[in-house]
C-alpha positions as CSV (number, residue, x, y, z in Angstrom):
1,X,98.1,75.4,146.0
2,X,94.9,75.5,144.2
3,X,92.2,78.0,144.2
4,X,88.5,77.0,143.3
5,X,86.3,80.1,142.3
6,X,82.3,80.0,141.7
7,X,81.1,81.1,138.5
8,X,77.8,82.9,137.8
9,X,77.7,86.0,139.9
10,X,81.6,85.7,141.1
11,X,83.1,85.8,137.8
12,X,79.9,86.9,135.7
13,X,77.9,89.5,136.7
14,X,74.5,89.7,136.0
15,X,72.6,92.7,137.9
16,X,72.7,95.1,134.5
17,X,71.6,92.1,132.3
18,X,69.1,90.9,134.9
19,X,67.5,94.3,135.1
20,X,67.3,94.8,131.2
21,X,65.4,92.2,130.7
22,X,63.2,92.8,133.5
23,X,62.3,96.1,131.9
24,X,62.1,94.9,128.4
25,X,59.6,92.7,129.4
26,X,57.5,95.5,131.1
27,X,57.9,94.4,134.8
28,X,59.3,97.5,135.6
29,X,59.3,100.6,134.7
30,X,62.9,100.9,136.1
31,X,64.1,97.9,137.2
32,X,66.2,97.4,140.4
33,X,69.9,97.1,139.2
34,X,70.8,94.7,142.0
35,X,70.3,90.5,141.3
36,X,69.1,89.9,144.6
37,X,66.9,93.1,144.8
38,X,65.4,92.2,141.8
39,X,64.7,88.7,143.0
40,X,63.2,90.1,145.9
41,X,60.8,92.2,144.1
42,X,59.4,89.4,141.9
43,X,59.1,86.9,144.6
44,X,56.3,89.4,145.8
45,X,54.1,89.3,142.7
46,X,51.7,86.3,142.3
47,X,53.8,83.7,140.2
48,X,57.0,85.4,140.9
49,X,59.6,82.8,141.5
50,X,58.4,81.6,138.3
51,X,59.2,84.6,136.3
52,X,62.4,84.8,138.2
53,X,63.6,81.6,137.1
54,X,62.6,82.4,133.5
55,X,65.0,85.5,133.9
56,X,67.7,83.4,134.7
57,X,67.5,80.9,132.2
58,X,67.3,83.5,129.8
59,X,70.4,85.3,131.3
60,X,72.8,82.0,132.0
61,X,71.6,81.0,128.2
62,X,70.7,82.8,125.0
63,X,71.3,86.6,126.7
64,X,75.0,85.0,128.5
65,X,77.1,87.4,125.9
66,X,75.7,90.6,127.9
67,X,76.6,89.5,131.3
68,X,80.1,91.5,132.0
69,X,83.3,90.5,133.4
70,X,83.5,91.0,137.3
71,X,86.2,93.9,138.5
72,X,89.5,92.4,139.8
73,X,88.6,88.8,138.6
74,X,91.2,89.2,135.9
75,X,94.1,90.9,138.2
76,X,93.1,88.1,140.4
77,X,93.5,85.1,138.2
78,X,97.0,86.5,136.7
79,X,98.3,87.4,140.1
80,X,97.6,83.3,140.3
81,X,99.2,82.3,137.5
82,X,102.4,85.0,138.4
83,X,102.7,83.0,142.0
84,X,102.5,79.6,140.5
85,X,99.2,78.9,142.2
86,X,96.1,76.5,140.1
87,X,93.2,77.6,139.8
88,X,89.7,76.0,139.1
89,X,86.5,76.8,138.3
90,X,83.7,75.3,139.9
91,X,79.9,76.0,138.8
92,X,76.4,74.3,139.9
93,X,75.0,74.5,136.4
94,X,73.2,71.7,134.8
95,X,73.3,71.7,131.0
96,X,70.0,72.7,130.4
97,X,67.7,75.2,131.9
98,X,64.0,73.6,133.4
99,X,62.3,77.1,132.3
100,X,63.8,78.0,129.3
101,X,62.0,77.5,126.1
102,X,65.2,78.1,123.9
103,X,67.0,74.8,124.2
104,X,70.5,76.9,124.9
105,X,73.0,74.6,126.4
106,X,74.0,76.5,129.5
107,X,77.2,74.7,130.2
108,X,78.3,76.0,126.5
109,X,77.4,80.0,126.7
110,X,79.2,79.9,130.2
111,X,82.4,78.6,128.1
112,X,81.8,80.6,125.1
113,X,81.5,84.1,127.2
114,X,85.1,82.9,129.0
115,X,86.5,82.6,125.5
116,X,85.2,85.5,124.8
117,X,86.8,87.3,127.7
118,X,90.1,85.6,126.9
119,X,90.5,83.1,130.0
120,X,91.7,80.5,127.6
121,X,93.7,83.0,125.5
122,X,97.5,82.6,126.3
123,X,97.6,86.3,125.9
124,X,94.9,86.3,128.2
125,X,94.4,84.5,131.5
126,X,96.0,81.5,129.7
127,X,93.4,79.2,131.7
128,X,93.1,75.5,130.6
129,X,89.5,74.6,129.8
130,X,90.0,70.9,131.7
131,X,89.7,73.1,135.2
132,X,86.4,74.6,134.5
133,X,83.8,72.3,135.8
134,X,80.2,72.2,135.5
135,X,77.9,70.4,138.4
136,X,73.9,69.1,138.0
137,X,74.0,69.7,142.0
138,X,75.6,71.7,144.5
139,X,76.2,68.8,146.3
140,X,78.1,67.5,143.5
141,X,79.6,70.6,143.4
142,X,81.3,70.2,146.9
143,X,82.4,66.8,145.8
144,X,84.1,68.2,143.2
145,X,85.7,71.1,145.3
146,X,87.0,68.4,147.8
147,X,88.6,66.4,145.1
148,X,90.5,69.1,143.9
149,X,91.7,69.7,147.2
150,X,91.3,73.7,147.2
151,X,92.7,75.6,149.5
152,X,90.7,78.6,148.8
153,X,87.0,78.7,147.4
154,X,85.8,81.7,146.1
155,X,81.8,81.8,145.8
156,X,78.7,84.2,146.2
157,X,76.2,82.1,148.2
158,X,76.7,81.0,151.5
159,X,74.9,78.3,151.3
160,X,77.3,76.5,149.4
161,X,79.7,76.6,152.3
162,X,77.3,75.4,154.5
163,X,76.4,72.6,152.2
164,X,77.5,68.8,154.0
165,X,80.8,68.1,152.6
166,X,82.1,71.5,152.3
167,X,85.8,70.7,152.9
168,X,87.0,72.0,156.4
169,X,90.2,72.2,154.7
170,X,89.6,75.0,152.3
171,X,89.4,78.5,153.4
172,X,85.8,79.9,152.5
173,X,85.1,83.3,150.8
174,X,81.8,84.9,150.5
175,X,82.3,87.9,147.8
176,X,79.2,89.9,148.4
177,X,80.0,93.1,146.4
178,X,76.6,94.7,148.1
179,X,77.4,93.7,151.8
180,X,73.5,93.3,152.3
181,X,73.8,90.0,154.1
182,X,74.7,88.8,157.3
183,X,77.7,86.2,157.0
184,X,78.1,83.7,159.6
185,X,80.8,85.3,161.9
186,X,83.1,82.7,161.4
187,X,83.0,83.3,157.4
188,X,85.8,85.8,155.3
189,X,83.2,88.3,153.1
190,X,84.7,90.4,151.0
191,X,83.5,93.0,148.5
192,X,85.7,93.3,146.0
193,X,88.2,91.1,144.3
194,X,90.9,93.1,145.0
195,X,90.1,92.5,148.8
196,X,90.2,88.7,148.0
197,X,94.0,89.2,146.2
198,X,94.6,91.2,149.4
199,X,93.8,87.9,151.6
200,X,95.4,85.5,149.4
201,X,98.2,87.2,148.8
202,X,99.1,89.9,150.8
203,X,98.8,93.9,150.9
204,X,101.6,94.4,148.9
205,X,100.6,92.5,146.1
């Protein structure tokens, strides 16, 4: 069995960094500590989803190293390797940001933060680097899902679930750790990764 997981904002969380650079920028006085709160608040201001954009290609580049390790990713991804089960990761992330001004190669921060938290360590999560992959599309994305024939995907936006190709055969999991959307009904949410272990593999684990 294989297991595909999502990467920014499933594995890496972003909501402290997101909101630190938020306020040293002045845009807030106190910034709101959620991502998608945030978000929300920019999108209001006149050229807002432009300054959101800048935020991210700030935080999934040259600020990567202060985005922080998701609780239960790392119980999760051992409990995987202690039942024999694969698991990949799968990220819609082009190399290069449209609104940053930096140059940072995305696709490399992302890997240097996992070495950095030890998912390649064998000490660590003992993950191989060949089963991280890194998408231009989310389309591409789903293709890439498919062919690894997951039977488990692991991702924060829905939308990726709903995208055409989506394989019916892998078991969809929406981890929204603020439970401020509305999943379709037919769709697994969980909160926390230790919810997800519980799914996968059982109370007891």
């Amino acid at each position: 069995m294989r297991i595909g997981i999502d990467f920014d904002n499933t594995i890496a969380g972003y909501d402290a960094l997101f909101a630190t650079l938020a306020e040293e920028r002045g845009l807030f006085d106190r910034a709101p500590t959620g991502k998608r709160e945030l978000r929300d608040a920019l999108r209001q201001r006149p050229e807002g989803e432009l300054i959101w954009r800048r935020l991210q290609a700030e935080a999934y580049g040259g600020r990567m190293a202060g985005a922080l390790l998701l609780g239960g990713v790392g119980r999760f991804i051992q409990l995987c390797r202690q039942g024999g089960v694969a698991v990949s990761i799968v990220s819609h992330k082009t190399r290069h940001a449209n609104f940053a001004s930096d140059g940072t190669d995305l696709r490399r921060a992302a890997t240097d933060w996992m070495e950095q938290h030890g998912f390649f360590d064998a000490m660590g999560l003992h993950m191989n680097p060949d089963d991280v992959h890194f998408e231009d599309t989310r389309s591409a994305k789903v293709a890439r899902i498919a062919e690894l024939k997951c039977a488990w995907f692991i991702d924060d936006l829905e939308e990726v679930f709903a995208e055409p190709g989506f394989p019916k055969t892998a078991q969809a999991v929406l981890y929204d750790p603020h439970a401020d959307s509305e999943a379709a009904p037919d769709l697994l949410r969980c909160r926390h990764w230790d919810e997800i272990g519980e799914h996968v593999f059982g109370p007891r684990h």
